[in-house]
Backbone and ligand atoms as CSV (ligand in chain L), in Angstrom:
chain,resi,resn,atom,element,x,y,z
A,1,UNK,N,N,41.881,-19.887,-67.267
A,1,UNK,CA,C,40.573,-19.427,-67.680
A,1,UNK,C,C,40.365,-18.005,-67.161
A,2,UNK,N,N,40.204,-16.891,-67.995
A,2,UNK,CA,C,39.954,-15.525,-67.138
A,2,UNK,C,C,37.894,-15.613,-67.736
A,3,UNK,N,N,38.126,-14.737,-66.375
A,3,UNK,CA,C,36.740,-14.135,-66.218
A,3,UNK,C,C,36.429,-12.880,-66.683
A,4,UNK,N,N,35.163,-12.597,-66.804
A,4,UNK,CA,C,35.005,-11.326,-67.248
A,4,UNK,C,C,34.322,-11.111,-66.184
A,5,UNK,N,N,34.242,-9.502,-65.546
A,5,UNK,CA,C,33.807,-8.796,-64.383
A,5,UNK,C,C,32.547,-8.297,-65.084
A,6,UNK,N,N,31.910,-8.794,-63.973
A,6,UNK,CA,C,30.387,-8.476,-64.079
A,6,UNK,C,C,30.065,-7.065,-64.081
A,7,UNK,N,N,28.972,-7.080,-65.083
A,7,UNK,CA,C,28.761,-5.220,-65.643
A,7,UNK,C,C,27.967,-4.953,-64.321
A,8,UNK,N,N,28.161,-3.336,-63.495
A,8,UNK,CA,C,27.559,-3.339,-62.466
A,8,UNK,C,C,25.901,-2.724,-62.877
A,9,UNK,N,N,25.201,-2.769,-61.894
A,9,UNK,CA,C,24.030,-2.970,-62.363
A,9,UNK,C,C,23.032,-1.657,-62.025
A,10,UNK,N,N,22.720,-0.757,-63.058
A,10,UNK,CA,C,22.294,0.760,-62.556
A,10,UNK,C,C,20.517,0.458,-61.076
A,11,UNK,N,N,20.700,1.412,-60.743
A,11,UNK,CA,C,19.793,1.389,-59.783
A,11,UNK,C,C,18.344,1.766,-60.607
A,12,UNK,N,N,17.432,2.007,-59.810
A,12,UNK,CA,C,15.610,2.366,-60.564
A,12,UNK,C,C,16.067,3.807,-60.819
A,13,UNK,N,N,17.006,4.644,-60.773
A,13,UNK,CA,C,17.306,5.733,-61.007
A,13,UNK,C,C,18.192,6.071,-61.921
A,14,UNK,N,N,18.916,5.078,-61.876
A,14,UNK,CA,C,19.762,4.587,-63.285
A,14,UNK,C,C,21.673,5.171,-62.585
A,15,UNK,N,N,21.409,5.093,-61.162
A,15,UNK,CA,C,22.713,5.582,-60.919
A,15,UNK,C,C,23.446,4.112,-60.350
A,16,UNK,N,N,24.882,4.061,-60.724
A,16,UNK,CA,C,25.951,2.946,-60.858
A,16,UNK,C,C,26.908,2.897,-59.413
A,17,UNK,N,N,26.955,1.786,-59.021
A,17,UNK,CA,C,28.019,2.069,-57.397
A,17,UNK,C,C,28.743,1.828,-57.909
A,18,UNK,N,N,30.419,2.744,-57.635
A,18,UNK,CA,C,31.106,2.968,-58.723
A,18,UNK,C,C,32.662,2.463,-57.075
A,19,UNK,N,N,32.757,2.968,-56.579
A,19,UNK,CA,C,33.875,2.971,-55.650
A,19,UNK,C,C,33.063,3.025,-54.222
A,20,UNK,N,N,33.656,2.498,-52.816
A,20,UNK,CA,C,33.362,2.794,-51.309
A,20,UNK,C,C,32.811,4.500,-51.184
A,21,UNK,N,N,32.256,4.624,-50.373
A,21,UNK,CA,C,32.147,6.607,-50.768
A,21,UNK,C,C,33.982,6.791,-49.389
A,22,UNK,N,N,34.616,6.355,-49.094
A,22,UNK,CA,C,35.464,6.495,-48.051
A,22,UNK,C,C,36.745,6.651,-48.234
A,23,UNK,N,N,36.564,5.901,-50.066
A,23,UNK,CA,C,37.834,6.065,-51.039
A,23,UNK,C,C,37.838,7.212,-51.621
A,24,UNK,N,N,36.411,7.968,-51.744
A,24,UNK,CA,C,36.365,10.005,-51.956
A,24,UNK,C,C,37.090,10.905,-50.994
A,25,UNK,N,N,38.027,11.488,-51.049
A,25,UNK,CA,C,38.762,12.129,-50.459
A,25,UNK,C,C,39.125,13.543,-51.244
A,26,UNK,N,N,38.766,14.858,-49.730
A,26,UNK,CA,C,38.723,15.926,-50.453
A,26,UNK,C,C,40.175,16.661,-50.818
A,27,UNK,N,N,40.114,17.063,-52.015
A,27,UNK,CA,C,42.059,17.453,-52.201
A,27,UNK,C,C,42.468,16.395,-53.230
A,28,UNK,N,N,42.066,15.415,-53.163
A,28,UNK,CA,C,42.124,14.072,-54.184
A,28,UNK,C,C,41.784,13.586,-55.210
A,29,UNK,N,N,42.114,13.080,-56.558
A,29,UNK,CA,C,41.242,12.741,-57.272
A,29,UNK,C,C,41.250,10.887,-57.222
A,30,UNK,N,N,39.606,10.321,-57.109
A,30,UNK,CA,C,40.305,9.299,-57.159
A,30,UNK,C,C,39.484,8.539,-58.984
A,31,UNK,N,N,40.217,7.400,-59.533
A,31,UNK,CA,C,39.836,7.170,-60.415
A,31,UNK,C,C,38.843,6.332,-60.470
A,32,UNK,N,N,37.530,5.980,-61.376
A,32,UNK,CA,C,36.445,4.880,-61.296
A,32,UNK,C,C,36.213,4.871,-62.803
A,33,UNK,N,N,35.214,4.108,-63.266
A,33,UNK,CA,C,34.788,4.192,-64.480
A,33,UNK,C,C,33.008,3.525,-64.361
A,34,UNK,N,N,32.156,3.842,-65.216
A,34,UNK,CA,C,31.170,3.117,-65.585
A,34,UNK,C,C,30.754,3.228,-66.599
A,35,UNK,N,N,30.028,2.301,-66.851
A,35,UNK,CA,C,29.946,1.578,-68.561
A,35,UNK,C,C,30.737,1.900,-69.265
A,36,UNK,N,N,31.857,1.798,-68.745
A,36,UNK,CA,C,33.082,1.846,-70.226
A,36,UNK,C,C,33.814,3.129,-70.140
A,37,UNK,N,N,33.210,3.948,-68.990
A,37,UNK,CA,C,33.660,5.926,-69.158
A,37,UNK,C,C,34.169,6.175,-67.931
A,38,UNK,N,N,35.862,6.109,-68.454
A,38,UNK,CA,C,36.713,6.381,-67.142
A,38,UNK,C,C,36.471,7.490,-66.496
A,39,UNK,N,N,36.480,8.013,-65.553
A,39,UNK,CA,C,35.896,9.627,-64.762
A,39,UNK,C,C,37.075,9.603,-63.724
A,40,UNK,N,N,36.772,10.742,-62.989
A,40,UNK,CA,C,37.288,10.963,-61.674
A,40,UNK,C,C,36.398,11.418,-60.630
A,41,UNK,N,N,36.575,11.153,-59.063
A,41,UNK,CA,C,35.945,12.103,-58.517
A,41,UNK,C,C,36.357,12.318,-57.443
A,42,UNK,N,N,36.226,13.604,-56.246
A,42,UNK,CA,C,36.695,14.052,-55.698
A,42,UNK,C,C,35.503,14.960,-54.491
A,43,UNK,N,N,36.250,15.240,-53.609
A,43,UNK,CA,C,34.730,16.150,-52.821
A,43,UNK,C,C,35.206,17.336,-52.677
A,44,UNK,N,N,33.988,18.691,-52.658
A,44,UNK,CA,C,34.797,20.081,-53.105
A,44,UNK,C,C,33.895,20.285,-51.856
A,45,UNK,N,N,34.339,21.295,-50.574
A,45,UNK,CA,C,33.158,21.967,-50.516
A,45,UNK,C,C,31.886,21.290,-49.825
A,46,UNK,N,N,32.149,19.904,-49.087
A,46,UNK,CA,C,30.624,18.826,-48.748
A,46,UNK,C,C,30.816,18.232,-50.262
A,47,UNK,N,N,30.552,18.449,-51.568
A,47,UNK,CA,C,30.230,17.677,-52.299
A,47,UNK,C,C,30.937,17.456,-53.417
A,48,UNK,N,N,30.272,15.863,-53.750
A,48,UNK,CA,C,30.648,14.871,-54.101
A,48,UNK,C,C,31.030,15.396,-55.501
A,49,UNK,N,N,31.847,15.280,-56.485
A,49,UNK,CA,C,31.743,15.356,-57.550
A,49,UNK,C,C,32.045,14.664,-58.590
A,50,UNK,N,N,31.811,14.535,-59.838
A,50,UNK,CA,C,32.776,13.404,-60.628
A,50,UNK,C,C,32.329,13.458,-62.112
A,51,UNK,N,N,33.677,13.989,-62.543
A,51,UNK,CA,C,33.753,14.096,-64.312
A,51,UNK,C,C,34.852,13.756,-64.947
A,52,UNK,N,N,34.748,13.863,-66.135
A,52,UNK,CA,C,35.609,12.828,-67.184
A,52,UNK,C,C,37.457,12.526,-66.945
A,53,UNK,N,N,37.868,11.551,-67.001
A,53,UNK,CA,C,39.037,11.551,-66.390
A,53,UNK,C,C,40.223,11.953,-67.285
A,54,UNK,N,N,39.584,12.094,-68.711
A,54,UNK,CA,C,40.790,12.602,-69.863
A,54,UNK,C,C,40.196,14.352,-70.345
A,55,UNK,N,N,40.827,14.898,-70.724
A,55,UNK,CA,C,41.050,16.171,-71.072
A,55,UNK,C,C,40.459,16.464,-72.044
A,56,UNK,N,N,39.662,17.063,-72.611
A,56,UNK,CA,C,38.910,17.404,-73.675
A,56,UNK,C,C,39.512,17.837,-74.590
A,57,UNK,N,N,40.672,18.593,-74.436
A,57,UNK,CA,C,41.911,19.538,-75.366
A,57,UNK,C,C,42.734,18.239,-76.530
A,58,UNK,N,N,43.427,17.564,-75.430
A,58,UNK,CA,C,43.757,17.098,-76.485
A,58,UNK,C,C,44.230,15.100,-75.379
A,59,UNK,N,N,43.541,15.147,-74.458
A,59,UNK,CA,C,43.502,13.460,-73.310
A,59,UNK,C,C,44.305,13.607,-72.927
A,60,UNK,N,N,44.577,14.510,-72.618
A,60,UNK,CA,C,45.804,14.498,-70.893
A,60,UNK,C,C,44.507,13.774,-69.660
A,61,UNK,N,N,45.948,13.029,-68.992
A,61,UNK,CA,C,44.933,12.288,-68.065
A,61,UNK,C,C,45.205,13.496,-66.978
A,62,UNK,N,N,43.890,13.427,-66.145
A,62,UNK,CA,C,43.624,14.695,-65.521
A,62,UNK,C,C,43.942,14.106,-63.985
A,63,UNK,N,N,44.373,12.402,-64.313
A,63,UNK,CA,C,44.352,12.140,-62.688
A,63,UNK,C,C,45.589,12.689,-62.022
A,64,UNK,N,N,46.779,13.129,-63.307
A,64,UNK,CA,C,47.693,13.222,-62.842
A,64,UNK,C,C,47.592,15.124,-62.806
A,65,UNK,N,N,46.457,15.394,-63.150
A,65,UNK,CA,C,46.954,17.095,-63.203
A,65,UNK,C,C,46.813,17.449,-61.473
A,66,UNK,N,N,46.610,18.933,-61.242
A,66,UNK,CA,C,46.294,19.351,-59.590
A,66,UNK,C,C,45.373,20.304,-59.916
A,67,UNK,N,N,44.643,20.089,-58.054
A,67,UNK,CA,C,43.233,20.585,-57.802
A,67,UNK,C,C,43.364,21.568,-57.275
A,68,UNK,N,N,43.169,23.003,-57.585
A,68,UNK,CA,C,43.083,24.586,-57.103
A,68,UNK,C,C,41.590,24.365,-56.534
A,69,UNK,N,N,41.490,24.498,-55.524
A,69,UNK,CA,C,39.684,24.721,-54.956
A,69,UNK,C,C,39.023,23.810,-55.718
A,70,UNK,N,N,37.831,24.800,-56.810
A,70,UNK,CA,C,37.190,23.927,-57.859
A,70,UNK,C,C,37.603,23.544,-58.880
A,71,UNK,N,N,38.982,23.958,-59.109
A,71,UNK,CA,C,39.538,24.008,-60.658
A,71,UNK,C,C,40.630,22.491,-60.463
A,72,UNK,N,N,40.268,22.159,-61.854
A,72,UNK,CA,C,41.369,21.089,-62.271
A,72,UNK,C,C,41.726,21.142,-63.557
A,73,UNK,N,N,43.394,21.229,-62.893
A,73,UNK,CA,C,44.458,21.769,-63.794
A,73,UNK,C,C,44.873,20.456,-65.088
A,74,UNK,N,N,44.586,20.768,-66.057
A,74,UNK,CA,C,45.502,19.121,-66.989
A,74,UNK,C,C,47.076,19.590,-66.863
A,75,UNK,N,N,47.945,18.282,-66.646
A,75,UNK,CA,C,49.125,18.667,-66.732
A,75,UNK,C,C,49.636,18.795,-68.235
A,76,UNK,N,N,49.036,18.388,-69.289
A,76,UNK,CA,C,49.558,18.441,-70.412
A,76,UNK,C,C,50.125,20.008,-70.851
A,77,UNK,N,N,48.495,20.976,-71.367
A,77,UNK,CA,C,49.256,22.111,-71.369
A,77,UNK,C,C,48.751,23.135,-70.433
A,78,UNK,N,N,48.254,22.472,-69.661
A,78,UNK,CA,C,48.009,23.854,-68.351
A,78,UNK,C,C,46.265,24.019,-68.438
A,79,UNK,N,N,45.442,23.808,-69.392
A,79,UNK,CA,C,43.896,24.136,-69.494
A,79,UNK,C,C,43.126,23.986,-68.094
A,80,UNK,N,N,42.620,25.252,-67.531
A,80,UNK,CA,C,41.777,24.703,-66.254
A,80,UNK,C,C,40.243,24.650,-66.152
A,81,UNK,N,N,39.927,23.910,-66.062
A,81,UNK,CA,C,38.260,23.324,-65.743
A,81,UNK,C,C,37.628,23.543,-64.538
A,82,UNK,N,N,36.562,24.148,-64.205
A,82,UNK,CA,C,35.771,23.732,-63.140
A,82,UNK,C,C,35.180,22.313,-62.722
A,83,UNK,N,N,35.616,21.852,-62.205
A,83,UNK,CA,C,34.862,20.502,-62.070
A,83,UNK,C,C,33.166,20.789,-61.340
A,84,UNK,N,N,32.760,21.571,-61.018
A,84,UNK,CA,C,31.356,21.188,-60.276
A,84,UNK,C,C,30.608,21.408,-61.741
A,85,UNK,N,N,31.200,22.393,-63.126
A,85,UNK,CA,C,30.260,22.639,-64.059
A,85,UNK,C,C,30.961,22.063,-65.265
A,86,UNK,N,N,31.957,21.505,-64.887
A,86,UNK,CA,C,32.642,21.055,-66.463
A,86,UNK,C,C,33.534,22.675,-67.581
A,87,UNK,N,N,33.103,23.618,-66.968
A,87,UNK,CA,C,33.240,24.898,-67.692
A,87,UNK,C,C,34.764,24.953,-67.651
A,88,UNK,N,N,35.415,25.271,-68.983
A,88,UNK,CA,C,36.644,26.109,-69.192
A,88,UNK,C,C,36.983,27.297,-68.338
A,89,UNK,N,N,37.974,27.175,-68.162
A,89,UNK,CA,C,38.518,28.551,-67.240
A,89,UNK,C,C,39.529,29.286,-67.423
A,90,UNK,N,N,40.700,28.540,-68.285
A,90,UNK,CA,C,41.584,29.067,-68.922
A,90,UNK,C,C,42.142,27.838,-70.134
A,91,UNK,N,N,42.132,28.525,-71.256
A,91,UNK,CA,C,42.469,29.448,-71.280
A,91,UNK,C,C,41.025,29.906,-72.180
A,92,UNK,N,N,40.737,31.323,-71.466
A,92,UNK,CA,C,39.379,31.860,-72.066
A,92,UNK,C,C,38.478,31.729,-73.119
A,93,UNK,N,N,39.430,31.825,-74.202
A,93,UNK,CA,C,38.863,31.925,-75.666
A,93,UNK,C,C,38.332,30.199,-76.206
A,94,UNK,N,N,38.777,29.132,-75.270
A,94,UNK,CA,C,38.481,28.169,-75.989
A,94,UNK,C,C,37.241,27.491,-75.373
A,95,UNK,N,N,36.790,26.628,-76.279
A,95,UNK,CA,C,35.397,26.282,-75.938
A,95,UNK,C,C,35.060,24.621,-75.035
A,96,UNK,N,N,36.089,24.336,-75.020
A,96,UNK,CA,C,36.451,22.734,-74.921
A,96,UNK,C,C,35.340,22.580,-73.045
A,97,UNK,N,N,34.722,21.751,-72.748
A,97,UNK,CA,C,33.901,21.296,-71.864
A,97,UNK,C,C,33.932,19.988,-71.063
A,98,UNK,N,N,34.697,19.674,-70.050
A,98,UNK,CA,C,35.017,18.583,-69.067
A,98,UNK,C,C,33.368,17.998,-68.808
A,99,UNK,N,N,33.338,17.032,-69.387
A,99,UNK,CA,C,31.800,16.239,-68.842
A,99,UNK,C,C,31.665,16.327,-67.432
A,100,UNK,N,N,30.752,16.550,-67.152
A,100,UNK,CA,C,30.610,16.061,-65.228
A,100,UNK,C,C,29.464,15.126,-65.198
A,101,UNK,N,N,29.175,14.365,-64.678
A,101,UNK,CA,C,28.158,13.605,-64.309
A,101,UNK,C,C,27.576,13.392,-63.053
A,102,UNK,N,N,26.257,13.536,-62.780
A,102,UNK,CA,C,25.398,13.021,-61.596
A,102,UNK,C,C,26.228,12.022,-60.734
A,103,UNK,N,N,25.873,12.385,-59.526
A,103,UNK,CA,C,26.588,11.466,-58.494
A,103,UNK,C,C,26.346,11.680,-57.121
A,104,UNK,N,N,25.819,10.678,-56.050
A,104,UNK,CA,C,25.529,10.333,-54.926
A,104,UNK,C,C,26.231,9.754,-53.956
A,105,UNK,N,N,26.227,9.758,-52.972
A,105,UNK,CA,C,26.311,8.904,-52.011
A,105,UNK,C,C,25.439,8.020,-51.046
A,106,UNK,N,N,25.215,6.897,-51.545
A,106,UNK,CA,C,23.947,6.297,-50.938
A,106,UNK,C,C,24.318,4.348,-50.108
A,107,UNK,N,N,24.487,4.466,-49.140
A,107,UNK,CA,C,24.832,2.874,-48.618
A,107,UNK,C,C,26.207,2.978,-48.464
A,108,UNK,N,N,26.934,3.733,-48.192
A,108,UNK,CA,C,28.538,3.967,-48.233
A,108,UNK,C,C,28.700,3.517,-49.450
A,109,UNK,N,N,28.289,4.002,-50.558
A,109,UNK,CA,C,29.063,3.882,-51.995
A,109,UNK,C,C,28.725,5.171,-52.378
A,110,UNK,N,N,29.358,6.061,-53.481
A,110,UNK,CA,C,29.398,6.417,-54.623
A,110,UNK,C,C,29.138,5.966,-55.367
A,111,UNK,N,N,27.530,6.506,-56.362
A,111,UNK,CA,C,27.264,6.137,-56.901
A,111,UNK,C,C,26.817,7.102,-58.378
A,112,UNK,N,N,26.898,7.117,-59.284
A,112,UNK,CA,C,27.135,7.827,-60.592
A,112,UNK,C,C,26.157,7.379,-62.009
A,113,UNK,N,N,25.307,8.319,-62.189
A,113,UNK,CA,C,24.551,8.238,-63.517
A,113,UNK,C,C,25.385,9.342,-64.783
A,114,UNK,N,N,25.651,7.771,-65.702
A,114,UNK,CA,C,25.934,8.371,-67.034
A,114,UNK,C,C,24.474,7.697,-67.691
A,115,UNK,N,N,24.580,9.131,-68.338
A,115,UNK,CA,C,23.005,8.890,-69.866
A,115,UNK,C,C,24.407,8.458,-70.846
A,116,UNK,N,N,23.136,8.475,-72.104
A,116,UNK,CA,C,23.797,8.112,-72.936
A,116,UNK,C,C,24.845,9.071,-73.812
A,117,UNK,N,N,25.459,9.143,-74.427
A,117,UNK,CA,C,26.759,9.878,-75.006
A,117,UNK,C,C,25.383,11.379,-75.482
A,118,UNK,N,N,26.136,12.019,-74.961
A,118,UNK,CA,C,25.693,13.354,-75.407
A,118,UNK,C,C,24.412,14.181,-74.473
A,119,UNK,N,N,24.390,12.906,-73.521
A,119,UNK,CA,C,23.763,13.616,-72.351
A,119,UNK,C,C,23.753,14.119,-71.200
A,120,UNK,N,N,25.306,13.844,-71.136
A,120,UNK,CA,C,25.708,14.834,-70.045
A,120,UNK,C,C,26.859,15.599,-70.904
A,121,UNK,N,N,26.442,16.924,-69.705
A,121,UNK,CA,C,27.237,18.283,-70.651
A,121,UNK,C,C,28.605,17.902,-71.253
L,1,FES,S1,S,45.564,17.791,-73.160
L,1,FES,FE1,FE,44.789,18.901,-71.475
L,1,FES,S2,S,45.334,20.931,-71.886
L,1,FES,FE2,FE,45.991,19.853,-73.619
């Protein structure tokens, strides 16, 4: 008999405990998902961050790319992202935008608000 894992349950703020906050490690990406939207996150700097875990270009998984400071590299063809703004960085001319999403640390968890599709950048 399999089970199905219980959907976790957003807070009065609408943010999701997603991973321990102890499993965030800076230099690292680690992987989570909520409601269905795999992400990553990582700490830059004191803070917490966490955006989409596939590549906007063309879904290179980004868990496997590497972290320059703020930038994360996709290993597919090299495209680099800011993770604190989601913003393109190279290569210049293109327009493509890494989601980032809201995210806390509250009770030793990480915890993460996704709106609905098209509401975060
Ligand atoms: S899939 Fe990420 S740069 Fe092409």
């Amino acid at each position: 008999m399999r089970f199905k894992r219980p959907q976790a349950v957003p807070d009065a703020d609408g943010f999701v405990a997603v991973v321990p906050a102890s499993a965030v490690i800076p230099g690292q990406l680690t992987p989570a998902a909520v409601q269905g939207r795999p992400l990553l996150l990582t700490r830059y700097e004191g803070k917490l961050l966490a955006f989409g875990r596939y590549c906007p270009h063309a879904a290179g998984d980004l868990r496997q790319g590497s972290l320059v400071r703020y930038k994360v590299v996709c290993p597919e063809h090299d495209y680099s992202f800011d993770m604190r703004t989601g913003r393109i960085l190279w290569p210049e001319d293109e327009v493509y935008r890494l989601p980032c999403y809201e995210v806390k640390e509250e009770e030793g968890m990480v915890k993460v608000r996704v709106g609905k599709r098209g509401e975060n950048n």
